[in-house]
N, C-alpha and C positions, 0 to 999 in steps of 0.2 A: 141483720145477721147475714154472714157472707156465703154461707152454704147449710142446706140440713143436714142438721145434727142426728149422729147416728144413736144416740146415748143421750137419755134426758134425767137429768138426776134430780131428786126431789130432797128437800128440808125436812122436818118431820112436823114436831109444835109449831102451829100457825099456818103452815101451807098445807097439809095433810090432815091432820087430826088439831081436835082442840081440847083441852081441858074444860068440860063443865064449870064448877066450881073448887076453886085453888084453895087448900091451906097452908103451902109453902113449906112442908118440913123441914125442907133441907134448911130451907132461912131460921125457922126455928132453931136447929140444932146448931148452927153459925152463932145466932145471937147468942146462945146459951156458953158455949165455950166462950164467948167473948166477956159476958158477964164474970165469966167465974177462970179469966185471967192470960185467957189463950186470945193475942195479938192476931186481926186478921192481917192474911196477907193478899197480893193481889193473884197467889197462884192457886186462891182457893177452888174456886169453881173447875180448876181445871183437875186439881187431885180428885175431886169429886166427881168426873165424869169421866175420867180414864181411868179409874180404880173401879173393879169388881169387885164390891162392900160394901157392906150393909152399916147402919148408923151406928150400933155399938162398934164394927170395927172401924169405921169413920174417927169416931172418937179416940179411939185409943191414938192413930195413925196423927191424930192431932193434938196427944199426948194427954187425954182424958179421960177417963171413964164414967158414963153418966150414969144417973141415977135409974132404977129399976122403973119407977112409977113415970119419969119423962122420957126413957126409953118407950114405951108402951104405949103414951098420948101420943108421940110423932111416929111412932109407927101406923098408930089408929086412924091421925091423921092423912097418911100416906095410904091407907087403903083406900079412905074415904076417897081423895085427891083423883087414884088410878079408876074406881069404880065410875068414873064423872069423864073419863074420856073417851072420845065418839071422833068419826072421822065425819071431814066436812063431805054432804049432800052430792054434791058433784063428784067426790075423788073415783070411787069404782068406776062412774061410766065413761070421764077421760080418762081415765087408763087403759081401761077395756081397750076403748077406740085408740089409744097410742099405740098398744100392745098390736091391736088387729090391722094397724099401718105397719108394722116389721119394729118400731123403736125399741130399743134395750131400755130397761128401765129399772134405776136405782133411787136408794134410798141412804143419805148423808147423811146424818144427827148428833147433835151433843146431848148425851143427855145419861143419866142416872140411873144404873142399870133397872132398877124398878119399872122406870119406866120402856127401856125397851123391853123388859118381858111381858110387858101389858099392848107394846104395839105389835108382839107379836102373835099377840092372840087376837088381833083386829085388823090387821092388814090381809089384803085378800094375798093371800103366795105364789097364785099363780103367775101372778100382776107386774111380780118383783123378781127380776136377774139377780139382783144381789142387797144387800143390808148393809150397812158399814155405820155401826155406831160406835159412839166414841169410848166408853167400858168396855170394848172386846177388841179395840186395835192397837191402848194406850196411847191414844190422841186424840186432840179436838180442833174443830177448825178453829183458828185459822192458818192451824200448823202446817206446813203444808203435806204432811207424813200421811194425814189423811187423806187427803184428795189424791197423794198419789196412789196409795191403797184401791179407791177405785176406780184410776186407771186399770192398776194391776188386775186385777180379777177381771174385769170386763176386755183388758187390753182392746183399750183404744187408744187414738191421739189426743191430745186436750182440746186440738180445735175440731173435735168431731161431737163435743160433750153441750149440750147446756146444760146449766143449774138455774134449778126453781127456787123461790126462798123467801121468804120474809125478812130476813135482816139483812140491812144496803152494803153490812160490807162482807158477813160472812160470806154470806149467799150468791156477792155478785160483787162488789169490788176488788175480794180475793181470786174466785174462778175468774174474771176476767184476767188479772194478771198473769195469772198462770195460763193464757191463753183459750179459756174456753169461753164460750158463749155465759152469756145470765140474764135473767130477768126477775124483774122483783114482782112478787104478788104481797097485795096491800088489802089480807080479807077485813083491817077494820073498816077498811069502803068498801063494803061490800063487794071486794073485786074476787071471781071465782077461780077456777082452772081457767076454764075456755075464753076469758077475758086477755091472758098474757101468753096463750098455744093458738089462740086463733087463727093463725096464717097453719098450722101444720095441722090441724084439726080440717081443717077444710078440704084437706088431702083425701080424705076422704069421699068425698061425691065424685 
């Protein structure tokens, strides 16, 4: 990396927090429309994370209306899903210490607004400059509407930013083109925080 980064942005699923154990609603309610005649397309996942709506109005917006009693099981399973996510072991105390080194520190995600009302009641707030999920900006990476979003709010430059991330391109072959810094973290090797911030953690002593 060519200089430190003033702004360190984090992923959320997989770099940050994990899900326990998954029951997939949303993929539930996909399969189901498909069964009963609604064509998927490939801009599913993204109406679904830049739309602030819930599964009955999902359905409808996918020209459905579901059934009362399958409404009710993907919902049930959608609590179960939220009640099972936990941030990984390490995240509070590197933050802390990024936080306690002067770094700005964000937070990028795609994801379903369910779900970020459950990471907002788990992420520590003190921790965090800013949020930028993809149901409250109507965008998702790899758009790049997003990522300029949190330039905007934090205004910085993009070679001032790294991104954290679990996915090789969201996370990091897109912020890179846009000029900022990335690295990937790989927690199914058990690789942590301080395994891919080590050089700026050490700033520290």
């Amino acid at each position: 990396m060519n200089q430190t980064p003033k702004v360190i942005i984090f992923d959320a699923f997989g770099t940050l927090v994990k899900i326990g154990e998954s029951r997939h609603p949303y993929r539930r309610l996909m399969n189901w429309l498909k069964d009963n005649g609604r064509k998927p397309t490939t801009n599913d996942a993204s109406i679904i994370m830049s739309n602030n709506l819930d599964f009955e109005e999902l359905a409808v917006l996918f020209g459905k209306a579901l059934p009362t009693e399958l409404l009710k099981e993907i919902n049930h399973d959608l609590q179960f899903e939220l009640n099972t996510i936990m941030l990984f072991e390490d995240v509070i105390p590197t933050l802390q210490i990024l936080k306690d080194l002067g770094f700005k520190i964000a937070l990028c995600s795609n994801l379903a607004k369910p779900y970020g009302d459950k990471l907002k009641t788990i992420l520590p707030k003190n921790l965090f400059d800013v949020l930028v999920l993809s149901y409250e900006v109507d965008a998702i990476k790899p758009e790049i509407n997003i990522y300029e979003t949190l330039r905007t709010k934090l205004d910085f430059q993009m070679c001032e930013a790294l991104f954290i991330g679990d996915n090789p391109i969201l996370d990091v072959e897109v912020p890179i083109s846009l000029g900022m810094s990335a690295r990937l973290i790989e927690r199914n090797k058990m690789q942590n925080l301080s395994d891919v911030l080590s050089d700026l953690l050490l700033k520290q002593e």
